[in-house]
C-alpha positions as CSV (number, residue, x, y, z in Angstrom):
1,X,21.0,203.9,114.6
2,X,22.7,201.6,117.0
3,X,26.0,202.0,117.7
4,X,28.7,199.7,116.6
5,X,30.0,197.0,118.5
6,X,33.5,197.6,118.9
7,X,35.7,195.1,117.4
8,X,38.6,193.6,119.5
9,X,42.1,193.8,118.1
10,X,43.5,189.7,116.7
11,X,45.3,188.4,119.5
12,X,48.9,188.7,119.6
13,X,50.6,185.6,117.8
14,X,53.8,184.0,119.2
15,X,56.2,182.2,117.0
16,X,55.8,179.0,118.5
17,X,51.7,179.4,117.9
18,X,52.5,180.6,114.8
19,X,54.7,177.4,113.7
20,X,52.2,175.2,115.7
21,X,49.3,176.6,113.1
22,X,51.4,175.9,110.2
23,X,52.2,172.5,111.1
24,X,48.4,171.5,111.7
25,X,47.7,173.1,108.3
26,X,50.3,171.0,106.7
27,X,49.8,168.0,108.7
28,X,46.2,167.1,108.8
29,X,47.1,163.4,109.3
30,X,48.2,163.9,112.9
31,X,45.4,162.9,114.6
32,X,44.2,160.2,117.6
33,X,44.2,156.9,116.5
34,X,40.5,156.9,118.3
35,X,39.9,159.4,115.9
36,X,40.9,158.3,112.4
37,X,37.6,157.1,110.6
38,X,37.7,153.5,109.6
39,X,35.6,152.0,106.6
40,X,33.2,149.1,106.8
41,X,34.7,146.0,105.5
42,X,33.0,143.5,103.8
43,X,34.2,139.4,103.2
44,X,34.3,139.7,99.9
45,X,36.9,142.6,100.2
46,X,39.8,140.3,100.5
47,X,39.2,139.0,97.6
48,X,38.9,142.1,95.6
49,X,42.6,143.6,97.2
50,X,44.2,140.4,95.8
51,X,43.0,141.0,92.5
52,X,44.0,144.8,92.8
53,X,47.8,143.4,94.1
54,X,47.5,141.0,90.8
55,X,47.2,144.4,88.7
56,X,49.9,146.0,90.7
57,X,52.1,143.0,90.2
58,X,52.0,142.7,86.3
59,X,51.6,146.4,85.5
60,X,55.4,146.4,88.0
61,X,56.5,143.2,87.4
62,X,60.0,143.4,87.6
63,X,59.7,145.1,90.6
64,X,57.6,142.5,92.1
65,X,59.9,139.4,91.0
66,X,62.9,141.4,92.3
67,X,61.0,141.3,95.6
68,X,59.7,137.7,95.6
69,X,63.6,136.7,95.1
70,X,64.4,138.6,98.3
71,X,61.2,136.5,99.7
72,X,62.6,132.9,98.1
73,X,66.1,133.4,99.4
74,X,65.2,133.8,102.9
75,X,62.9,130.7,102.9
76,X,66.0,128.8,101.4
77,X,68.6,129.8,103.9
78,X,65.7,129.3,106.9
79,X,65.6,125.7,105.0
80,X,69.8,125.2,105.1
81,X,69.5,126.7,108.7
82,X,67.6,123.8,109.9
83,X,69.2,121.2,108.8
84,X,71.9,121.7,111.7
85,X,69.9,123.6,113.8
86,X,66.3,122.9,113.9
87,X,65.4,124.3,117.1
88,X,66.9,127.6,116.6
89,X,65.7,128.1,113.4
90,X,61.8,127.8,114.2
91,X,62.8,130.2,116.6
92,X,64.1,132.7,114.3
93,X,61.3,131.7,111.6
94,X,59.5,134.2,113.5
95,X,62.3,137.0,112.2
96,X,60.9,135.5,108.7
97,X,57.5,136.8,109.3
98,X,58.4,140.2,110.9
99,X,60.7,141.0,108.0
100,X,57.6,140.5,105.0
101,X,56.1,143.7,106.3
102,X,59.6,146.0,105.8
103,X,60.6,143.8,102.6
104,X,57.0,145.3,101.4
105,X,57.9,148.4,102.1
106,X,58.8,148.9,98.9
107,X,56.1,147.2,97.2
108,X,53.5,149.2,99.0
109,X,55.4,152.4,97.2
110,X,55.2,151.1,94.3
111,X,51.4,150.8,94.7
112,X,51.2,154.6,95.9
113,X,52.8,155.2,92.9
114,X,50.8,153.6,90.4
115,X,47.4,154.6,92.2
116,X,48.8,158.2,91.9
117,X,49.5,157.4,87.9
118,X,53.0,157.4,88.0
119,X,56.1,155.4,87.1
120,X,57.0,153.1,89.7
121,X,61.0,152.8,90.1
122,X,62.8,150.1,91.7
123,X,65.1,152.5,93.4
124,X,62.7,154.5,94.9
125,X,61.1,151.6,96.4
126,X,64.0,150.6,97.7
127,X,64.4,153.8,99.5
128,X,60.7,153.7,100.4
129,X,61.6,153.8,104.1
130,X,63.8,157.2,104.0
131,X,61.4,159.7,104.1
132,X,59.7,158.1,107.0
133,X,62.9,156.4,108.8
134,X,62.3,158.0,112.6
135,X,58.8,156.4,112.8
136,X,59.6,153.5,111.0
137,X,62.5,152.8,113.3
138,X,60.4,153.2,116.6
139,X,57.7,150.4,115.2
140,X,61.1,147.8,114.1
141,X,62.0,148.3,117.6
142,X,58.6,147.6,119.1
143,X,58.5,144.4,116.5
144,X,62.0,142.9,117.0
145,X,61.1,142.9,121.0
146,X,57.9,140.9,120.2
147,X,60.2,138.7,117.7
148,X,62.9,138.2,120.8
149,X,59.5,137.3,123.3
150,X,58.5,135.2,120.7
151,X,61.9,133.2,119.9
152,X,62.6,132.8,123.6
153,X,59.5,131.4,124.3
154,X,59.8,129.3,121.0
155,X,62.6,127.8,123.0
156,X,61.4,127.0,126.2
157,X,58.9,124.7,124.2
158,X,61.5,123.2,123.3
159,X,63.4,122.9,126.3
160,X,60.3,121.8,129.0
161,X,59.3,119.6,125.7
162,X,62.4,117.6,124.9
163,X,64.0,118.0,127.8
164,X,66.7,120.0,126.3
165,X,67.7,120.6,122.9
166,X,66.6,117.5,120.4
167,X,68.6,116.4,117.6
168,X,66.6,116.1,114.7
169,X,69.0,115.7,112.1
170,X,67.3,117.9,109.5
171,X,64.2,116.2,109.4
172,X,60.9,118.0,109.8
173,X,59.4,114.9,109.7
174,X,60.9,113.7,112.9
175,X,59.9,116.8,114.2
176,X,56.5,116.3,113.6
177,X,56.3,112.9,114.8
178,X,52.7,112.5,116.2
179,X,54.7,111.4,119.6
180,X,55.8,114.9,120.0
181,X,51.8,116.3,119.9
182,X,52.3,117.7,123.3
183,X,54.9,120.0,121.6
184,X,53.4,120.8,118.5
185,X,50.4,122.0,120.6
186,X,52.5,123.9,122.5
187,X,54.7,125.4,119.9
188,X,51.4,126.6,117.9
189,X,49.8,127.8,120.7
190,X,52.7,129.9,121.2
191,X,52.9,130.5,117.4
192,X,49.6,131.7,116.9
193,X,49.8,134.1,120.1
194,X,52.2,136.0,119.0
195,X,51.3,136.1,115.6
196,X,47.8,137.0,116.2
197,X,49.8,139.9,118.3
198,X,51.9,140.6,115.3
199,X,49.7,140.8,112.6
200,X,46.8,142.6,114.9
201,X,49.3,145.6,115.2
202,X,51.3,145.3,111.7
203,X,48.0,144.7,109.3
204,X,47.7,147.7,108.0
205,X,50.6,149.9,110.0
206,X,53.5,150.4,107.9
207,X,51.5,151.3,104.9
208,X,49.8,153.6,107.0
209,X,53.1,155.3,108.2
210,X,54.6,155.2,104.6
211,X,51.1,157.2,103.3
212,X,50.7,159.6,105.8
213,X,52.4,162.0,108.4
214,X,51.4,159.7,111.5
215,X,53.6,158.4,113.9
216,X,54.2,154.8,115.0
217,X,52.4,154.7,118.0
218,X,48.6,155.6,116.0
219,X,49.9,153.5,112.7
220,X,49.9,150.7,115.6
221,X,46.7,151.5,117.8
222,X,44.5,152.4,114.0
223,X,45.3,148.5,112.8
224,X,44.8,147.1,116.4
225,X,41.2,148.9,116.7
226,X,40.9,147.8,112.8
227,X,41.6,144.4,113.6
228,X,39.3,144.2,117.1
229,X,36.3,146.5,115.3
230,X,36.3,144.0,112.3
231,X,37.6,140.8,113.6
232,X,35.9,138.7,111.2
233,X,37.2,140.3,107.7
234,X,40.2,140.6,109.3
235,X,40.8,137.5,111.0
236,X,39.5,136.1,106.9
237,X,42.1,138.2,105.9
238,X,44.8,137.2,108.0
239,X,43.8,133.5,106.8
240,X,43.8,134.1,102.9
241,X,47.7,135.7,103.7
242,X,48.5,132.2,105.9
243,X,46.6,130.1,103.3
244,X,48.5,131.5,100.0
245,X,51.7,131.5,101.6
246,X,52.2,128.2,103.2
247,X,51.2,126.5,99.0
248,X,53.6,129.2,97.9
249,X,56.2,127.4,100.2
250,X,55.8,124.2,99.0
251,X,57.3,124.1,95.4
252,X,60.7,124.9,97.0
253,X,59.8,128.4,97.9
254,X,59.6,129.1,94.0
255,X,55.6,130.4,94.7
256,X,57.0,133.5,96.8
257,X,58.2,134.6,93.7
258,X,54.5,135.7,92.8
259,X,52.4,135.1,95.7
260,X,54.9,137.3,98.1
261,X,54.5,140.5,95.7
262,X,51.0,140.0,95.5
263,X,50.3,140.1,99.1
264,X,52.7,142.8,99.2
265,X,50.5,145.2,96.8
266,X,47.6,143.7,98.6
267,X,48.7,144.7,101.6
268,X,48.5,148.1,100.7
269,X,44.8,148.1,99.1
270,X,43.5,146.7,102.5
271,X,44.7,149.8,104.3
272,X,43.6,152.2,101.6
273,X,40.0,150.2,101.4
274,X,39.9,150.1,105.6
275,X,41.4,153.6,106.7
276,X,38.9,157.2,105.6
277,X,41.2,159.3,103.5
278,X,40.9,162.7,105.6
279,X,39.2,165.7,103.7
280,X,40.5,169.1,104.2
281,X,37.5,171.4,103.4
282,X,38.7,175.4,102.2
283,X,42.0,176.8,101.8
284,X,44.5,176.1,104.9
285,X,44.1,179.0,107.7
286,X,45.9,181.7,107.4
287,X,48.8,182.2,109.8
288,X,48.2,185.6,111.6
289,X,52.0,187.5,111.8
């Protein structure tokens, strides 16, 4: 009979191991953004997360309309803002754009809620952003400096352009007088830099923050990899957004009213159909006192 091998007594647990074990078993979001898996996207997926923000929309409606007012009111004062100050307001126009993301906020919680079979509340999705406020402030921060590089430089085309500030006199059709093509080219040029820049980074991040217990940083780096693995889809993607948006402008803003919530909810459906949901296999490890 062979004698036993002798067991060695569990290592000594500290409480800051201790703590540290608990919070990976109650955290397993917190991972690499190199790590998290991502899905295989398809062209016809866009598609299918509009309809699925359609079903969010009329099974919430309220909700949604109370939203897309928020989204029609800003387009109207952008519109009074320009009529005495064109230049700055394509400048801030760019604010516009970063804002949609946090005003859907809310609508992406009402989505978690209804894919989770429960009531949505208008209330709760206004208050969306307090159980994840720390992270969500760090990525505001990192967008309003791209918005600031972005209006400055919105400016400067003007300036080089015009020499100076132009006075338009409200009209946009002045502005886009085909004598001015040198600064059209040069103000979309700019325009689609930093929105490229912007969306690459925002596609899929605050939903991801607002879902799971990840920090800004990997919400950020998941979308950019998203975006640069699947540049096609999302680049499609991207263009359905800029596509529905720019007809929902054009009846006096009054398409935002649908077409703003919609996006919203479909926002949300992207990440869930482009980020793996992680799988925690067993009970959670036991902490060793």
């Amino acid at each position: 009979m062979s004698p036993q091998t002798p067991t060695r007594p569990a290592p000594e647990t500290t409480p800051a191991a201790t703590a540290a074990i608990a919070a990976a078993a109650a955290t397993p979001d917190r991972v690499s953004a190199l790590d998290l898996a991502l899905n295989p996207l398809r062209f016809s997926d866009p598609f299918r997360w509009l309809a699925l923000g359609w079903r969010d929309f009329i099974r919430a409606p309220g909700i949604g309309v109370f939203y897309g007012l928020v989204f029609m009111v800003m387009g109207w004062a952008l519109l009074k803002v320009y009529e005495h100050a064109p230049a700055y307001t394509l400048a801030l126009s760019a604010g516009f754009l970063l804002m949609g993301p946090f005003l859907c906020l809310g609508l992406y919680r009402v989505s978690q809620r209804l894919e989770a079979d429960q009531k949505p509340d208008l209330g709760d999705s206004l208050l969306a952003w307090d159980t994840r406020t720390g992270q969500l402030a760090i990525f505001g921060f990192v967008l309003l400096v791209l918005e600031m590089l972005w209006g400055r430089a919105t400016l400067v085309v003007f300036a080089v352009s015009f020499d100076g500030m132009p006075d338009f006199k409200g009209s946009l059709l002045a502005l886009l007088d085909p004598e001015n093509i040198g600064f059209i080219t040069a103000w979309a040029a700019v325009g689609a830099l930093f929105a490229g820049l912007i969306f690459a980074v925002s596609v899929i991040s605050i939903p991801m923050i607002l879902d799971r217990q990840t920090d800004a940083i990997t919400a950020g780096l998941t979308s950019l990899r998203l975006v640069l693995t699947q540049t096609g889809v999302m680049l499609w993607w991207g263009a359905l957004i800029a596509f529905i948006t720019v007809l929902a402008l054009l009846p006096w803003f009054a398409g935002l009213l649908v077409a703003g919530p919609v996006i919203g909810h479909a926002t949300w459906h992207a990440y869930r159909a482009a980020v793996v949901r992680p799988v925690v296999d067993g009970p959670a490890p036991s902490v060793v006192h």
